[in-house]
GUVO-869030 format. One record per residue (C-alpha): residue number from 1; residue in three letters; x, y, z. Coordinates in nm, 3 decimals. Layout:
// residues N
(site NUM, "ALA", (X, Y, Z)),
...
//
This chain:
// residues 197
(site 1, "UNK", (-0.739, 2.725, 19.525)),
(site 2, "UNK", (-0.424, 2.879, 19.654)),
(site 3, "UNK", (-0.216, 3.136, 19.464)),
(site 4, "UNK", (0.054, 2.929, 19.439)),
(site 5, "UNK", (-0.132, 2.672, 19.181)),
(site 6, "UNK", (-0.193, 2.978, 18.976)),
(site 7, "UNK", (0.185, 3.029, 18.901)),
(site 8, "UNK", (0.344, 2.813, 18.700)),
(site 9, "UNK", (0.654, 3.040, 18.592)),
(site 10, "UNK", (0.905, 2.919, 18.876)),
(site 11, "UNK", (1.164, 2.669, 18.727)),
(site 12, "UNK", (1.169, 2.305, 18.721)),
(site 13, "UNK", (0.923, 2.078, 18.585)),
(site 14, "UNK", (0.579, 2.116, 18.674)),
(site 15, "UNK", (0.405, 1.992, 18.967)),
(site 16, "UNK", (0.145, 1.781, 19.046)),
(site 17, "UNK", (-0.057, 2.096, 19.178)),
(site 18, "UNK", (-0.010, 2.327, 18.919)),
(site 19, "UNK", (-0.097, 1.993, 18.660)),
(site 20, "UNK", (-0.412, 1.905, 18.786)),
(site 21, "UNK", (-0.502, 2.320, 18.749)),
(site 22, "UNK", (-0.385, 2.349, 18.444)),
(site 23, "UNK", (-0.614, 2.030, 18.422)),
(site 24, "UNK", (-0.921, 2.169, 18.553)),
(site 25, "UNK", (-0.918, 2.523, 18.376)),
(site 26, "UNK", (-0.884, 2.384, 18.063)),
(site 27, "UNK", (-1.225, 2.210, 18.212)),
(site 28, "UNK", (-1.385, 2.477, 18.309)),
(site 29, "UNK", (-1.315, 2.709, 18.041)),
(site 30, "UNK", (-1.415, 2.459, 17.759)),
(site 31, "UNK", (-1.729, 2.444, 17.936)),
(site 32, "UNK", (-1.740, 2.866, 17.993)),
(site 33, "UNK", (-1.670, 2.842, 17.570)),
(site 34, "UNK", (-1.982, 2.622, 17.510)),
(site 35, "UNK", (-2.200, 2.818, 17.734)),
(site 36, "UNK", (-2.102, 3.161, 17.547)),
(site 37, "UNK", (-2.163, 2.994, 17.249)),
(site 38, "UNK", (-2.501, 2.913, 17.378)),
(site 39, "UNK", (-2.557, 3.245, 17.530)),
(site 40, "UNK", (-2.475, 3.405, 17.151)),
(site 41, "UNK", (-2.769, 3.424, 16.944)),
(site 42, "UNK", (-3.086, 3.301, 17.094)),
(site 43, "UNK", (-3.196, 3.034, 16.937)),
(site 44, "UNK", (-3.553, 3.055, 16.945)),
(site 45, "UNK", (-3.536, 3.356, 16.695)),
(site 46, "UNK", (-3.703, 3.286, 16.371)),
(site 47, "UNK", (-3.445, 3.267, 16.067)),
(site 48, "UNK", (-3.584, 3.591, 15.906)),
(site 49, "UNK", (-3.469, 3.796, 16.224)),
(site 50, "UNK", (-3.151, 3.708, 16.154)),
(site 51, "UNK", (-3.077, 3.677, 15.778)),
(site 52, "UNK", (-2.728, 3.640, 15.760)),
(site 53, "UNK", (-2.511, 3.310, 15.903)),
(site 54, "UNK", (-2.532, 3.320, 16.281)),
(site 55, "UNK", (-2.101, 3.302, 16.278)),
(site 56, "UNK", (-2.087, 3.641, 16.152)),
(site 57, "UNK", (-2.279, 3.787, 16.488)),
(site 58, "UNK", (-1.965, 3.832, 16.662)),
(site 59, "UNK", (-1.819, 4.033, 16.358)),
(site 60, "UNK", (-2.131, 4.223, 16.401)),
(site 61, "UNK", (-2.049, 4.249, 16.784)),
(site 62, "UNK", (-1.698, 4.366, 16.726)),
(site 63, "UNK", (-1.805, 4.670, 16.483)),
(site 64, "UNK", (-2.082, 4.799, 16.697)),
(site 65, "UNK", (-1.842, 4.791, 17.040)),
(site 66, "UNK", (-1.488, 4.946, 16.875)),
(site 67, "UNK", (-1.682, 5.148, 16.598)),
(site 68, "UNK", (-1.516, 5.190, 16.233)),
(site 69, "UNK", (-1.286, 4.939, 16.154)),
(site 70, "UNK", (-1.094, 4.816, 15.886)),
(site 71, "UNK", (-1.149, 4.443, 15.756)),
(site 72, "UNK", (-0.783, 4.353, 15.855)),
(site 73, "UNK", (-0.822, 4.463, 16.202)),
(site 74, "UNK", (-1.176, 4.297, 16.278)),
(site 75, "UNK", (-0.992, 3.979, 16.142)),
(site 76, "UNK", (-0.726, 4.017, 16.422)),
(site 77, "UNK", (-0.977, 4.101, 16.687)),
(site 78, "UNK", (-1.191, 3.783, 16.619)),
(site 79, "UNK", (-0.885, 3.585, 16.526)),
(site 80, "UNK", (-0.991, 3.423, 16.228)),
(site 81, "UNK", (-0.863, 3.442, 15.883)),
(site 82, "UNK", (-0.951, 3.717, 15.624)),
(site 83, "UNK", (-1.126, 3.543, 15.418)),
(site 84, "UNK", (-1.378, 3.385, 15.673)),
(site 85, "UNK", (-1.427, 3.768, 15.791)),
(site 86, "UNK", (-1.447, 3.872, 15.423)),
(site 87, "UNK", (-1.726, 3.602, 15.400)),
(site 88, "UNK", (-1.848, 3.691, 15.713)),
(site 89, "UNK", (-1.897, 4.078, 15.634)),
(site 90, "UNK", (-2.046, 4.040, 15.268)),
(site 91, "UNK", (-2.312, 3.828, 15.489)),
(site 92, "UNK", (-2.381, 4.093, 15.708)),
(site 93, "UNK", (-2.368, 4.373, 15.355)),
(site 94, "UNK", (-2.579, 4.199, 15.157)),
(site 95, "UNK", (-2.842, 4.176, 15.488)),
(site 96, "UNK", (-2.790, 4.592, 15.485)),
(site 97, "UNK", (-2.649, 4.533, 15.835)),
(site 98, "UNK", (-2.273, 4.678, 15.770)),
(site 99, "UNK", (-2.153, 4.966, 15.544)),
(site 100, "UNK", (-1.818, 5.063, 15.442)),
(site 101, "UNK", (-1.704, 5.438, 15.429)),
(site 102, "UNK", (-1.330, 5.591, 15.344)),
(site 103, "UNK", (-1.110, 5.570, 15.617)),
(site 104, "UNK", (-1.047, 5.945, 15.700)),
(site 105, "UNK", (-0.693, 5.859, 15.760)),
(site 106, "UNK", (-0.572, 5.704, 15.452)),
(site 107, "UNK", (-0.801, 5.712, 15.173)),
(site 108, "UNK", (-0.740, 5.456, 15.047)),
(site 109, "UNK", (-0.880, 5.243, 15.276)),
(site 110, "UNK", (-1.230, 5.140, 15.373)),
(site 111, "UNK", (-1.415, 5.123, 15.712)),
(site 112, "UNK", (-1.658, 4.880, 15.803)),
(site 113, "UNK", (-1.952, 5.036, 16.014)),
(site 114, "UNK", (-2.322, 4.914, 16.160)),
(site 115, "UNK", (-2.624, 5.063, 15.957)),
(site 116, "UNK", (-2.889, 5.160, 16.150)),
(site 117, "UNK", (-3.047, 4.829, 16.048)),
(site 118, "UNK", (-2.753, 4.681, 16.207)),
(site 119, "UNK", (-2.741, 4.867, 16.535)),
(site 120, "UNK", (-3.104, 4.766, 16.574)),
(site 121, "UNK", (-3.063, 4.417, 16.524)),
(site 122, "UNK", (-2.746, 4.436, 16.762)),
(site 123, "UNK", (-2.908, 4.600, 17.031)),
(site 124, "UNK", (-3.241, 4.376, 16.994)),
(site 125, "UNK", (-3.009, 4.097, 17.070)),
(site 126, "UNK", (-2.817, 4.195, 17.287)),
(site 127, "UNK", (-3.146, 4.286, 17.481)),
(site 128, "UNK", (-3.229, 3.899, 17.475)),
(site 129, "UNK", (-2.896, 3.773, 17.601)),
(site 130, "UNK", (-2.890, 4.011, 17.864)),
(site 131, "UNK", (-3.219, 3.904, 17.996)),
(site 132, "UNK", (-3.103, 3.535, 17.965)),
(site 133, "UNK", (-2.811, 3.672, 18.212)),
(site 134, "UNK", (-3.027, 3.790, 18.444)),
(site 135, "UNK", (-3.187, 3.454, 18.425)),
(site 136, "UNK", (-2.862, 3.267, 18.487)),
(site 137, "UNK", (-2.730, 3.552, 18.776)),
(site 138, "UNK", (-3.042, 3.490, 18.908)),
(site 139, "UNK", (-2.993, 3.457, 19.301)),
(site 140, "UNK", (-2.636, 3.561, 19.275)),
(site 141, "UNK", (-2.452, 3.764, 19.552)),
(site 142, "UNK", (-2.356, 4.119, 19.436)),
(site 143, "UNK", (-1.986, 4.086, 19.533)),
(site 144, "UNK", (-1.994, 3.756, 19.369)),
(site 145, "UNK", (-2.100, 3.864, 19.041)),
(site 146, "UNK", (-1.866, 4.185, 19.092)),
(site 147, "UNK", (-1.580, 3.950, 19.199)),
(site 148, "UNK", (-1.667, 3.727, 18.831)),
(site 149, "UNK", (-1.643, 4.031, 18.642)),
(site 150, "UNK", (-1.296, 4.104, 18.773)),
(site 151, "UNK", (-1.194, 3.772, 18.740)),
(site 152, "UNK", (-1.271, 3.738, 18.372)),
(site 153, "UNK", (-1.147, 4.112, 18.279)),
(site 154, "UNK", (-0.835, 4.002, 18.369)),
(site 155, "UNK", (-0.827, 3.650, 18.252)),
(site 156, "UNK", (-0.923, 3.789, 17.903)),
(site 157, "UNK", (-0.672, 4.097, 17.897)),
(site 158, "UNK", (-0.403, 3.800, 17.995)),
(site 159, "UNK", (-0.480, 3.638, 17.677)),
(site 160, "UNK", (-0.535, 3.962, 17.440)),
(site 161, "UNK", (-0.145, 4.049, 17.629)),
(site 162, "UNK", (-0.032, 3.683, 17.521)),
(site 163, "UNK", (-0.174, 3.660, 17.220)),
(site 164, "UNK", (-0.060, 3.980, 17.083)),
(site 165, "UNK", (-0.461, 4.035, 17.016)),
(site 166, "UNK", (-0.700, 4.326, 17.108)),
(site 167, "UNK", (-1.034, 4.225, 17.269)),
(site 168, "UNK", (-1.357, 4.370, 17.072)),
(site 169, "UNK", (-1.367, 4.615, 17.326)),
(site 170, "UNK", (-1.031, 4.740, 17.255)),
(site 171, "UNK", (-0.899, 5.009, 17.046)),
(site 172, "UNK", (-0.838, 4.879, 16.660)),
(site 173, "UNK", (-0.502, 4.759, 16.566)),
(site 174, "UNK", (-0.415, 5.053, 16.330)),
(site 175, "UNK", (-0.497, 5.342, 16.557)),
(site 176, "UNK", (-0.308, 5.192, 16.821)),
(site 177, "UNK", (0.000, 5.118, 16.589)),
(site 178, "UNK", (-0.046, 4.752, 16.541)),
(site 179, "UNK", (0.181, 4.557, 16.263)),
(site 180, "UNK", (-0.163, 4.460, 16.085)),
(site 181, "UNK", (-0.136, 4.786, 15.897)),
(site 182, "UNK", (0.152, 4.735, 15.751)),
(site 183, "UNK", (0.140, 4.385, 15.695)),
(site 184, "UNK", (-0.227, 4.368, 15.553)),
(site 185, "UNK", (-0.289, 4.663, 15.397)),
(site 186, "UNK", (-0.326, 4.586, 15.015)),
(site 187, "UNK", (-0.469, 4.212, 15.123)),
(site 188, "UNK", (-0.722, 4.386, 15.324)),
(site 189, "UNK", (-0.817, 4.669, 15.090)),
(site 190, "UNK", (-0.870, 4.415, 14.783)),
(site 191, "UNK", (-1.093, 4.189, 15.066)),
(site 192, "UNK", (-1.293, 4.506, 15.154)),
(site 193, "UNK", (-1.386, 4.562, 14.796)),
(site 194, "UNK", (-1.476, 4.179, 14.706)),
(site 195, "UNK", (-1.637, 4.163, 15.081)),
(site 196, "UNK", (-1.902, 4.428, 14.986)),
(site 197, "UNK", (-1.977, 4.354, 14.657)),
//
């Protein structure tokens, strides 16, 4: 693959090259999607280790890597709606695996947080997928898995860029003077309260 396939900006229509890319990315990262999905939460895991819907892991993800959060800026990070996050997070409440606390800031406003419960389950999983990494890296070149990392660091921070989003392991939307805040904040303080109850 030669740089000039990855470059589609020049004018004129596109090419046959940069097509059949275009083509075979959107290949390979529909299959990179399905494989995270199956590298999420392992399914062999009995249903009482995990007693909350298995879609609201990443939410659970997201708090534990950026820390203290408001709902409005966790909905931005995982790009979904705020009413699947509210769902999402009264899940993960009512499992006594997220808190909410005044935001020191304003208030007014609440931040979502891991209990300890929740760090514990976190980390327990997280302990599973990474040993189903190894598993998956297994015979891999250093420089090769050094050269992947790179590679998707910067294909991700492309998209966060383009899509005006912050990755989970980003800094939240309102510290870093987003247009959430302003936008969301009465939506997201009334979804705080109802997500918790």
């Amino acid at each position: 693959m030669t740089p000039s396939h990855s470059k589609s900006t020049d004018s004129g229509p596109p090419t046959k090259e940069s097509m059949s890319f275009a083509d075979e990315l959107e290949r390979v990262m529909t299959a990179f999607g399905r494989a995270a999905v199956r590298m999420g939460i392992p399914g062999h895991l009995p249903e009482s280790a995990i007693p909350f819907d298995k879609s609201a892991y990443w939410a659970m993800v997201c708090i534990g890597e950026a820390g203290p959060m408001r709902l409005s800026d966790l909905s931005v990070q995982l790009g979904l709606d705020l009413s699947t996050v509210s769902r999402q997070i009264r899940d993960l409440a009512n499992a006594g695996l997220v808190e909410r606390t005044p935001d020191p800031i304003d208030g007014r406003a609440m931040l979502l947080n891991l209990t300890k419960e929740g760090e514990k389950l976190q980390n327990s999983i997280a302990k599973v997928r990474r040993s189903r990494m190894d598993e998956v890296l297994e015979g891999w070149r250093e420089e090769d898995m050094v050269e992947l990392l790179g590679v998707l660091s910067r294909f991700t921070d492309g998209v966060a860029r383009v899509s005006g989003k912050f990755a989970c392991h980003g800094v939240p939307t309102h510290i870093s003077q987003g247009k959430s805040e302003s936008n969301s904040l009465a939506s997201s303080q009334l979804t705080d309260n109802e997500a918790i109850k």
